[in-house]
N, C-alpha and C positions, 0 to 999 in steps of 0.2 A: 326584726331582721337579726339574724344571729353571726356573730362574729369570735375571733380566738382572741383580740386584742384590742379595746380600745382605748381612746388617747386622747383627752379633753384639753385644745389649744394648740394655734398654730406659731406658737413664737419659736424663738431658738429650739428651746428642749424640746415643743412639740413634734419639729420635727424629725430631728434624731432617733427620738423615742417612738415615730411612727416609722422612717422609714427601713429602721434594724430590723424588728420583726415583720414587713415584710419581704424586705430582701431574705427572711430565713426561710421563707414559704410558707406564714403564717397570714389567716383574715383580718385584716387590719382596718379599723375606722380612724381616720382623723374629723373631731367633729370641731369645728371653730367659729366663730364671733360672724367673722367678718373676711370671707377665702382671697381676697384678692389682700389682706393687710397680713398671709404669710409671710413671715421670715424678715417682717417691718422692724428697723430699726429705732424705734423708739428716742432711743437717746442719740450716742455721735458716731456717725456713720465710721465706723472703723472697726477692725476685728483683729484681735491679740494683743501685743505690750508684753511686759513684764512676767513671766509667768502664765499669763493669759495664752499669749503664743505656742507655750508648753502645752495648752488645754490641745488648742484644736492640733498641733502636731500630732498628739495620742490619739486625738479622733479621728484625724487621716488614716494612721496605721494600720486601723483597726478596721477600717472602710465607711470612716462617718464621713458627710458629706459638705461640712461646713468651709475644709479647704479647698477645696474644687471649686464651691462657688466663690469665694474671697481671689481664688486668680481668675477666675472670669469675669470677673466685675470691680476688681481693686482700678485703683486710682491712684494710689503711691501705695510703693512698698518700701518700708526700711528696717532694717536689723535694727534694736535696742540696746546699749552698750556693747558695742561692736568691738570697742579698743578692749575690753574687759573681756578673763576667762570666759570659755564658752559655757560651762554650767550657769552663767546669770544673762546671757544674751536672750534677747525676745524678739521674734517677728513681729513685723504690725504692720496694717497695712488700712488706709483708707478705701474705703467702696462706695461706689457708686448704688446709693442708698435703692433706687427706685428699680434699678437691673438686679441685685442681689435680689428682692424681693419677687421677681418677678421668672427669676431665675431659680427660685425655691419653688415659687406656686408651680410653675411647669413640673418638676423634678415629682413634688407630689403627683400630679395630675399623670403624672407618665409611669410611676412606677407600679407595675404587677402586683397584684394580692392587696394595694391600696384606696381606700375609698375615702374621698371629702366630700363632706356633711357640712355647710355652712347653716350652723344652728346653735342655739345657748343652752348647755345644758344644766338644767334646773335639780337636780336631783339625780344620788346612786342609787340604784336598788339592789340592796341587802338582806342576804337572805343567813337565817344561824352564823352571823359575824363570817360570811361572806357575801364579796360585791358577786352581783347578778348580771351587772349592764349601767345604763343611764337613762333616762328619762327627759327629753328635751321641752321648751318653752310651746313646741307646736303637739305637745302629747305625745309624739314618737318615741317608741322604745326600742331599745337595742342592746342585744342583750351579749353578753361576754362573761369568761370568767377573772378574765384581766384588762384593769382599769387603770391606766396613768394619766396624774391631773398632773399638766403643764400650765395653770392658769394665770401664772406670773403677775403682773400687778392689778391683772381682771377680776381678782378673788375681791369682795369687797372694798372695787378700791373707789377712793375719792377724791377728784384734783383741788388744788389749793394755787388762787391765784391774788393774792393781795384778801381782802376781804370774800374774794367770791370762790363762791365755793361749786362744784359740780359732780354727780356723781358718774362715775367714768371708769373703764380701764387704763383706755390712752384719751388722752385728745380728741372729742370727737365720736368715739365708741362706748360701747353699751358696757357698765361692769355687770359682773357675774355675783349677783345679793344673792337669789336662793340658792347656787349651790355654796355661796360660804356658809349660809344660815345651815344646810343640810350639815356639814363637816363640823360645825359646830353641837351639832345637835347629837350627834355619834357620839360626842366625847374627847373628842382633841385636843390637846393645851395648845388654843391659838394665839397668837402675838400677833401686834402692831407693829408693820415698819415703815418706812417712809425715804423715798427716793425721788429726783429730780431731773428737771433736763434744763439746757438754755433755751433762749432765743433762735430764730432763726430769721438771718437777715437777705433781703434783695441783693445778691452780687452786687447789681449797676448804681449802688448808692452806698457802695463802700472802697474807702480810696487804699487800693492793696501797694501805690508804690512808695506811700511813707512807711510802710510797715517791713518788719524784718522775714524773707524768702525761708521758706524751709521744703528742700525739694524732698524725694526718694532719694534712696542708694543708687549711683550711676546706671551700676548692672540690678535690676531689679531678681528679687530670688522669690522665687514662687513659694506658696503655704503649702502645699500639697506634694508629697512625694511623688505621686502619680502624673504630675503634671510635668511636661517633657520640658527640662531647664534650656535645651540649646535652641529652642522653638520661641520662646517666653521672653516675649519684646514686649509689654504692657504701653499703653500710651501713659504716661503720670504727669501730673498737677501739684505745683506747689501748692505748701500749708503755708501759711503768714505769720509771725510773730508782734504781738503788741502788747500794752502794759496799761492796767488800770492807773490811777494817779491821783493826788489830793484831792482833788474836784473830788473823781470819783466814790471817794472814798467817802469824803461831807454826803455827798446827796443820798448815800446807801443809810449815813449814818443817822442822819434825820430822819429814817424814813424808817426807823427799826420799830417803833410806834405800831406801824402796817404790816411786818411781817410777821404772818403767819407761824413761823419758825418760835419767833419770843414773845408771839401775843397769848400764846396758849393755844391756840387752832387746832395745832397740830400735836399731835401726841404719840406718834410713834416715833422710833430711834432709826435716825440718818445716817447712812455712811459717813464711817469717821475717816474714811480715804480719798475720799470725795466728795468736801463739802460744799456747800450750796457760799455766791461769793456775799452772802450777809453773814454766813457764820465764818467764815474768811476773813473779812473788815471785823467783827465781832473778838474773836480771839487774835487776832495777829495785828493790832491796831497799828503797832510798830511800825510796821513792815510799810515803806514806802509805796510800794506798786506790789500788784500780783500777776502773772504770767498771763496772756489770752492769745490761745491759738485760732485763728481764722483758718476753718475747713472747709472745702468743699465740699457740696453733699452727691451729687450726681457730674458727670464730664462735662456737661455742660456751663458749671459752674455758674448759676445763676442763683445759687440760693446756698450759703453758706451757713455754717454750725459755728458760735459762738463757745469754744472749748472752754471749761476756764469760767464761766458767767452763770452756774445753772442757778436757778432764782424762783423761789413762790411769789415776789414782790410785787405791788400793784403794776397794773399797765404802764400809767403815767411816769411811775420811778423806773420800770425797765427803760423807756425810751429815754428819758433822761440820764442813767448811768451809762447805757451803752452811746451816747452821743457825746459823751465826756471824754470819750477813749481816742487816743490818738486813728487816724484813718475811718473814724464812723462818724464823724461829728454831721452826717447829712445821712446817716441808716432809715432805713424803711424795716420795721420788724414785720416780716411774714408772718410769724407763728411765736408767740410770746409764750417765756419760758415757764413752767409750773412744776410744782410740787405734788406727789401726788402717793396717799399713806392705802396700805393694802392690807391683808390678812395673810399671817403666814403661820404652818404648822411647825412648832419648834422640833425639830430632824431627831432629836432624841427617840422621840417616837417611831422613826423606822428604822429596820435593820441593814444590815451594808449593803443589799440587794436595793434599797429604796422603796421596801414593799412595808407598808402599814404594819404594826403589830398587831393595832387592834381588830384590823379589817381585811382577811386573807385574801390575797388575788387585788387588793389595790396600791398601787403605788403612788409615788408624788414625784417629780421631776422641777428644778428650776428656782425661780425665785418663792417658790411656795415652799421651800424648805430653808426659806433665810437668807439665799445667796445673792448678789449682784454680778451681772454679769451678762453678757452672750456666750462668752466662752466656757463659764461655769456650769449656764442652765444647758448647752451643746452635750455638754459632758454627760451630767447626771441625765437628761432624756437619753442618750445613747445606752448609758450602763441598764437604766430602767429597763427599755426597751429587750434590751439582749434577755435580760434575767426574768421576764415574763413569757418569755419564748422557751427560754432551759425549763420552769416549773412545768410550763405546759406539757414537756416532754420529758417529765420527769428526772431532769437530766441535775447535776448539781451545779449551783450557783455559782457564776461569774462574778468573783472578790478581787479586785488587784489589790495589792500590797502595797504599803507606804514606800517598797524599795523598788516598787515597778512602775510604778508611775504617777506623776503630779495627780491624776483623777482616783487614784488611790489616794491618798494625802488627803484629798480635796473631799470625799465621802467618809473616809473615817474622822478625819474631824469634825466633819457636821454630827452622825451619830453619836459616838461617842463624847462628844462633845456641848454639844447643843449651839447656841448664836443669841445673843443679845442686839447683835447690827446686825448689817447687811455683811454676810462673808465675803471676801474677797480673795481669792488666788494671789500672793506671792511668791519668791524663790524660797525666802527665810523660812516658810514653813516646812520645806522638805528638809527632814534629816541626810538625805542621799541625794543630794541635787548634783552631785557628782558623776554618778551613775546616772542621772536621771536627766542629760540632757535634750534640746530641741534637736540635736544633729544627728543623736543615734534612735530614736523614739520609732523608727520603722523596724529599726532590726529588733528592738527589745520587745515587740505589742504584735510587727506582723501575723505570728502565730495564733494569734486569737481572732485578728482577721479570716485566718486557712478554715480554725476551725468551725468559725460561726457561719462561713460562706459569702462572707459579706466583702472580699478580693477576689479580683479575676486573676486567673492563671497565667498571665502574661505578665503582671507585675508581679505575683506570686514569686515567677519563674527568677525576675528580677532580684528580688529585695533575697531568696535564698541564696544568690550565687554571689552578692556583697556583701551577705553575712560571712558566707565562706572564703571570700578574696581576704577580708578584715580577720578573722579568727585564726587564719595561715601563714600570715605574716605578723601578725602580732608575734605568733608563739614561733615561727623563724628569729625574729628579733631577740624574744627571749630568751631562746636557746645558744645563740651565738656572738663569742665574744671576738673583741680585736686588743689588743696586746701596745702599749709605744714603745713599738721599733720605730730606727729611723725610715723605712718606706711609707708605715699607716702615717705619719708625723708631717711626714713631707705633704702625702697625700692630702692631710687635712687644713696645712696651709693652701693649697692652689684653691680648697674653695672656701676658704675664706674662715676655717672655724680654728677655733684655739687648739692645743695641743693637752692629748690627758696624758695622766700620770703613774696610771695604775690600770691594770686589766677592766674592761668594763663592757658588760653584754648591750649590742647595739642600741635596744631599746633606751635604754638608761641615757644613750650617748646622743640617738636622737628625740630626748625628749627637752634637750635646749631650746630655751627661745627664739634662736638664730636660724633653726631648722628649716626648709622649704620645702617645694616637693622634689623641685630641680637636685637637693644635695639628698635628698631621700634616695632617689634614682642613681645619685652616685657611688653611692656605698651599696646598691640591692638594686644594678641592672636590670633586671627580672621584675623589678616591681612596674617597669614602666607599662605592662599591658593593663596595668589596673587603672581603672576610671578615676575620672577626680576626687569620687564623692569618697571611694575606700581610703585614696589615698590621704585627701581630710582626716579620716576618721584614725587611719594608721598613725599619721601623728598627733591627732590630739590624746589617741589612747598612751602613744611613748611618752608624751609632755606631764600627761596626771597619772602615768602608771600606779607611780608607789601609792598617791593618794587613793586612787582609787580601787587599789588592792587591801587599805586602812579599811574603805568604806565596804568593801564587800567581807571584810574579815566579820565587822561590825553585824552585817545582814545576818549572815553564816549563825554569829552569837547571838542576835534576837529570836532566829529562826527556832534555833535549840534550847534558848531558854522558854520559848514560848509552849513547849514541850515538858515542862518541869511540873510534874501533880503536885496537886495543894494537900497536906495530908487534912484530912476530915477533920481532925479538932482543932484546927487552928484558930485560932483567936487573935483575928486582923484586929482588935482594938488595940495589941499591946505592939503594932508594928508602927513607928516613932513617925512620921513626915506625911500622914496621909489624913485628908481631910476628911470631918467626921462624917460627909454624906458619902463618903465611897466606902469607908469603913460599918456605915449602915448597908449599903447597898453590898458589898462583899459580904458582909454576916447575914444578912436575908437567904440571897444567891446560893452563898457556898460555892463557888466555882469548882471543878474537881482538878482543871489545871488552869496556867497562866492561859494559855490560849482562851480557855471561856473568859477567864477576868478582862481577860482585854476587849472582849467585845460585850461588854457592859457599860452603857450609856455614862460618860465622865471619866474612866478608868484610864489617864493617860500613859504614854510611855513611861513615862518618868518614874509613876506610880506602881507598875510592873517592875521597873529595875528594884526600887524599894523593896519589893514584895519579894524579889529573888535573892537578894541579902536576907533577910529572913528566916525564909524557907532553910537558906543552906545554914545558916547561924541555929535554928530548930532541928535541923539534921544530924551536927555536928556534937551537940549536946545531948543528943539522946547516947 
């Protein structure tokens, strides 16, 4: 059966990555494991955090489908450093594991131009170093000239539970040996990584009122721009806080003999952001207690997530450490936590598209390019997705830029870059987290929603006209100053703000902390037809103007510099700060300008400003 696009795996990335091209009107296959374990949460039933929140805001934008299901199935929602600037805030929200999941399988099963295949695909087939299709376990072939593997920890992988060992993708399901053995065989520099999950315990055999409450934010705030806010009453559930403790800390410690982690077992490299709690007790012996959040997995709350606990350690040690823990000292483990090491292609190997170098028309999406995450692997299946779509139609690749969005940041540094751990999304990565926050990510991405088709016209209609409310009063602000005279003076004590001292254009004057919307209205009557969300946006843009007129100056200058030709006989060996494998790989290359140097696997920014002193010090001297 012949198709325009298909897409091996139904986790996160799989399904982004299927259902982009076919909302663009393209023949789409989702082939997967196991159809009813789409969109399965593997690890803790939650989506966003830190950075993470920034993923799927940009995939909202753009018309991905991960925040729409996260307010239809969330369970708590709360902002992340909330009291803190809005460039480091992050949504999160707890889901109701078993509705999220169930809420994806529909979504596929319902969308046009989509078809699911519950079957394991064994084998690409490749023709003159292009993919052809796939080749599944039942002999079916299917043939396409575009192929995205999402196979996330199914690629090879193996669980790891005290001594016993199983080969698995998750828990319970089939990993995917011949097609890792196939990508191996291609020629791929594949790596070993290795991730984990907790426990999961019985609700009714855990005592949640010795434990410390942690609810949502009063007014819950939806993931999804599209999702209507004054409608958006969610039911939520407390998270519980508790604390390992000396006990617990002996019994892990005896017990390091058995893990997997320091017996040698295990041989791939673990998140260093999240580690498993025997490398926890292992490195931070100090440390009196360590943090454990009791999460719900589903509303019903009968079977809770163990945050904080992820563990390869034998059975007998898990029940024992978690019954050490203040409020589980009578737990029932439902599903005991594991370890579990995978096959991944190190991301050097594909281009900013996510399409193969070596193998035209296949791409990689997810943890099979190094990442951890759902929000990561959301991301790259959607980018996948789109830019298999544009080749098909010959159309040019879909690139965002490190200064448009976290999912830009988040693919160039895997490329370019490469990964030794599992990558992880934070804010510190973005040079322009400034401009790049979760509150503007509709008006800075929607256009790429317009163009790909992937927004309806009714939010279209929306997100245009609070672009324009926001861009009209910014630049009224700008343009218009007030003067202390005693009328503005008087004026500004009745609501309550200090008194200036010198001419100052409004924006500047409402970019005080003290600012509200109430005193925004009072100085710019007229503003009061504008919605909440502008008016947020109005003052957060007054409050980091200057900053973030710094950060666009900054963009402006990488833009132009990334425009600067390399003259042909340069001799990057004699430029001072760069490491000798970029300076191999520069002198191979030759780049003709900084723009091609920078998308050369390792070539970081840093390494480009380097390279632009140079060039102009070389210039200057002839």
């Amino acid at each position: 059966m012949n198709y325009d696009v298909i897409v091996i795996g139904g986790g996160h990335a799989g399904i982004e990555a299927s259902l982009a091209p076919a909302r663009m009107g393209v023949k789409t296959l989702l082939v997967t494991i196991l159809a009813e374990q789409i969109g399965a949460s593997s690890c803790n039933p939650a989506i966003g955090g830190l950075a993470k929140g920034h993923l799927v805001k940009e995939l909202d934008a753009m018309g991905g489908e991960m925040g729409l299901a996260t307010d239809a199935t969330g369970i708590q929602f709360r902002i992340l450093n909330q009291s803190k600037g809005p460039a480091v805030r992050g949504s999160r929200a707890q889901i109701d594991m078993d509705r999220y999941r169930i809420y994806m399988r529909d979504v596929v099963l319902c969308t046009k131009n989509l078809d699911l295949k519950q079957e394991e695909v064994e084998a690409l087939i490749i023709e003159d170093g292009r993919v052809q299709g796939v080749e599944t376990q039942l002999g079916n072939r299917y043939m396409a000239s575009k192929v995205i593997i999402t196979a996330g920890t199914f690629l090879n992988g193996l669980i790891h539970i005290g001594e016993k060992q199983q080969i698995a993708g998750r828990q319970g399901e089939f990993a995917s040996i011949e097609l890792a053995e196939n990508m191996r065989g291609l020629g791929f520099e594949i790596g070993r990584l290795k991730t984990g999950t907790c426990a999961r315990i019985d609700g009714s055999s855990i005592d949640l009122s010795v434990m410390e409450p942690q609810g949502g934010n009063e007014k819950a705030t939806p993931f999804s721009f599209r999702t209507d806010k004054k409608t958006f009453n969610p039911t939520q559930l407390p998270c519980h806080v508790t604390y390992t403790n000396e006990t617990t800390h002996n019994i892990i410690e005896s017990n390091f003999y058995r893990a997997p982690l320091f017996s040698g077992q295990i041989g791939g490299t673990g998140p260093r952001y999240c580690p498993s709690i025997e490398d926890k007790i292992s490195r931070f012996r100090d440390r009196p207690r360590h943090q454990i959040f009791v999460e719900p997995q589903t509303i019903e709350a009968n079977e809770f997530y163990i945050n904080g606990m992820s563990t390869s350690l034998p059975t007998d040690v898990q029940l024992d450490m978690i019954r050490s823990v203040k409020g589980m000292e009578n737990a029932k483990i439902v599903r005991y936590g594991y370890a579990i090491e995978y096959d991944f292609i190190q991301p050097t190997e594909l281009r900013h598209t996510l399409e193969t170098k070596k193998i035209e028309g296949l791409y990689c999406a997810g943890q099979i390019n190094g990442t951890t995450g759902y929000e990561e692997a959301a991301a790259q299946g959607m980018m996948a997705g789109i830019n298999a779509v544009l080749n098909l139609q010959g159309k040019k690749p879909f690139i965002l830029g490190r200064d448009e969005a976290y999912i830009g940041v988040l693919i160039d540094d895997l490329v370019t870059k490469g990964t030794k751990e599992p990558y992880r999304m934070f804010t510190s990565r973005s040079e322009y987290r400034l401009l790049l926050r979760e509150d503007n990510a509709d008006v800075r991405l929607y256009k790429y929603g317009r163009e790909f088709g992937l927004l309806d016209d009714e939010y279209l209609q929306y997100v245009e006209r609070k672009k324009y409310d926001i861009d009209e009063a910014v630049s009224y602000l700008r343009e218009n100053f007030v003067t202390p005279n005693r009328e503005f003076i008087a004026f500004l004590e009745t609501i309550g703000e200090d008194k200036i001292n010198d001419k100052i254009c409004l924006l500047d004057l409402l970019g005080r902390a003290t600012m509200t919307k109430e005193k925004l209205i009072a100085f710019v009557p007229s503003f009061e037809s504008y919605s909440d969300e502008v008016i947020e946006q109005i003052l957060i843009e007054a409050k980091y103007s200057r900053y973030i007129e710094k950060q666009q100056a900054q963009v402006n200058k990488m833009k132009g510099m990334l425009q600067v030709k390399i003259p042909r006989e340069f001799d990057f060996s004699k430029v001072s700060g760069l490491s000798n494998e970029i300076v191999e790989k520069l002198t191979n290359i030759n780049p003709p300008t900084l723009f091609n140097a920078s998308e050369i696997s390792g070539v970081t920014p840093a390494s480009l400003d380097i390279l632009h002193i140079y060039i102009k010090m070389a210039q200057k001297a002839r």
